[in-house]
C-alpha positions in Angstrom: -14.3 -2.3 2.1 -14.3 -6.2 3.0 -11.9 -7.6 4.7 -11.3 -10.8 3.8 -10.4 -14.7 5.5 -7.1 -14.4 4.5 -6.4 -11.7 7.9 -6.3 -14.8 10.2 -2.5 -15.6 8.7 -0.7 -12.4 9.4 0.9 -11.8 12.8 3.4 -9.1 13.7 6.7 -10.0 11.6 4.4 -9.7 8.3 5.7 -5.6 7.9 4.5 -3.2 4.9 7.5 -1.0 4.9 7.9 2.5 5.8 7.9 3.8 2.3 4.7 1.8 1.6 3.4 3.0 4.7 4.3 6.9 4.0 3.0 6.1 0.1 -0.2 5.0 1.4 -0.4 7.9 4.1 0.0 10.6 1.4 -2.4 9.4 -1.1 -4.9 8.9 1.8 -4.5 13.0 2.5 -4.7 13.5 -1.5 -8.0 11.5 -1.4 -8.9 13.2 2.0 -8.7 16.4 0.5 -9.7 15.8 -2.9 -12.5 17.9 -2.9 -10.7 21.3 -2.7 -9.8 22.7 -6.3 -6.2 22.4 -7.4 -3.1 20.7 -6.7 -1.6 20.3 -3.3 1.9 20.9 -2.5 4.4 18.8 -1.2 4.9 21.2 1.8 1.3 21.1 2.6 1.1 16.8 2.7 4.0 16.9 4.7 2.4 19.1 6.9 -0.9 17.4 6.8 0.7 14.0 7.1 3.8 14.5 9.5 6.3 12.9 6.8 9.5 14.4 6.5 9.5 16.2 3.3 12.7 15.2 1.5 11.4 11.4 1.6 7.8 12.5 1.0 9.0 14.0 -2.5 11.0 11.0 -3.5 7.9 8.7 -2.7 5.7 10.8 -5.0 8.2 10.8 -8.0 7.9 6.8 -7.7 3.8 7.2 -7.4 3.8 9.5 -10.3 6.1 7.2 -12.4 3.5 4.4 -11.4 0.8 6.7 -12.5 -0.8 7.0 -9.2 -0.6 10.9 -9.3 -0.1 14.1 -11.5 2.0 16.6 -10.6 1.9 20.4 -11.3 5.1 22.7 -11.6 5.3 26.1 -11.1 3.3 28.2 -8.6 -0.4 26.6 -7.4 1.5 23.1 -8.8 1.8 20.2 -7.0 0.1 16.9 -7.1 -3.4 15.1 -7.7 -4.4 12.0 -7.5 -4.2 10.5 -11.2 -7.2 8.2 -10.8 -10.5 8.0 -9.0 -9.6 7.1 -5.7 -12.0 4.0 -5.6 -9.9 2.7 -8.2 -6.8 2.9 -6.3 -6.0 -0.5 -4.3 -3.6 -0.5 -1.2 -2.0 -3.3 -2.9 -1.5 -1.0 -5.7 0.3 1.9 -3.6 2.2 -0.5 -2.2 3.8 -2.1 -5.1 4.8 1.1 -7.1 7.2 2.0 -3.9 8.0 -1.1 -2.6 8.0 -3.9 -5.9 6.1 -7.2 -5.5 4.5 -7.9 -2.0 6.3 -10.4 -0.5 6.7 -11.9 3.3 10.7 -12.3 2.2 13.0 -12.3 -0.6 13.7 -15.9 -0.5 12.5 -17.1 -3.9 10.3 -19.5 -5.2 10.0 -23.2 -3.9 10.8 -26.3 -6.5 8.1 -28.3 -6.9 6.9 -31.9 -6.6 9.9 -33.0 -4.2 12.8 -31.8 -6.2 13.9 -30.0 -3.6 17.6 -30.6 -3.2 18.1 -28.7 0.2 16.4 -30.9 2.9 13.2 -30.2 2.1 13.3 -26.6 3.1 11.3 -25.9 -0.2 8.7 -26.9 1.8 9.1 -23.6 3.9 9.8 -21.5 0.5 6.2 -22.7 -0.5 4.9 -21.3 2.7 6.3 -18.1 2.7 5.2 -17.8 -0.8 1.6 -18.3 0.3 1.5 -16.1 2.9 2.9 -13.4 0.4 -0.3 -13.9 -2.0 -2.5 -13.7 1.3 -1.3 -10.5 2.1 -1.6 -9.2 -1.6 -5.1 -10.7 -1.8 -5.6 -8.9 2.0 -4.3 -5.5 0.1 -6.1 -5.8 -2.4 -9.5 -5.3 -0.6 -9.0 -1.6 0.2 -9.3 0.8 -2.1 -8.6 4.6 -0.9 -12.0 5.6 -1.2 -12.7 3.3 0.9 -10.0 4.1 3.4 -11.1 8.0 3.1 -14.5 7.1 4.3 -13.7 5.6 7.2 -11.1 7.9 7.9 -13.8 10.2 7.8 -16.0 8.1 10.0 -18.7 7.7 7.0 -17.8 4.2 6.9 -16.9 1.2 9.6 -13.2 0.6 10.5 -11.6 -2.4 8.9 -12.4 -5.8 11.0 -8.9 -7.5 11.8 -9.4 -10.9 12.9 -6.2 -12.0 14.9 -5.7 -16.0 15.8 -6.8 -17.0 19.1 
């Protein structure tokens, strides 16, 4: 569970949005408690989680269409995780509730000086770059990974923060 260089660019207006964020949180409980036998209800990762259910459910319709879980119906149904959780990437999560990680919606930069709107392209090429940092970032965690530390059988993510 590296963490990799590419940290050092993020500060605090670089946001993973709260259905990313609750996505993430509820296949970290599925992972957390993949060991017991069955599916789990959506009641019981509310409960486990704190998530409001109502959202919760929406999230794992878009995580099941992404093919990041399995649900159950009926009684004892619910969901599982549809994969092995080492093969499930944050960056993964992320993207089948939120779309593409980007810093912005701003689009993509012309190139070579063809900019025709003072230059600002410029800009567009940096907020494009510190979009694939943060994908690459994402990319290094895998919920297994997560779990274990979570757990406390593995170390805590290292964040390095500019000085």
């Amino acid at each position: 569970m590296a963490v990799g260089p590419s940290a050092r660019f993020y500060d605090e207006d670089v946001r993973v949005s709260t259905r990313g964020d609750y996505a993430c949180r509820a296949l970290l409980s599925l992972a957390l408690h993949a060991d017991t036998s069955g599916p789990t209800s959506v009641r019981d990762i509310a409960e486990r989680t704190g998530l409001p259910q109502p959202y919760l459910e929406q999230i794992l319709l878009a995580l099941k269409g992404a093919g990041l879980v399995r649900s159950k119906r009926g009684v004892g149904g619910g969901y599982v995780l549809a994969k092995d959780p080492t093969e499930i990437k944050l960056a993964e999560i992320i993207s089948a509730v939120d779309g593409p990680i980007t810093v912005g919606d701003f689009g993509q930069p012309h190139q070579d000086g063809a900019c025709s709107h003072e230059g600002q392209c410029v800009l567009l090429a940096i907020w494009d770059g510190a979009g694939q940092h943060m994908r690459h970032h994402l990319e290094q965690y895998t919920l297994a990974g997560i779990a274990a530390a979570a757990k406390g059988d593995a170390p805590w993510p290292e964040i390095n923060h500019p000085h």
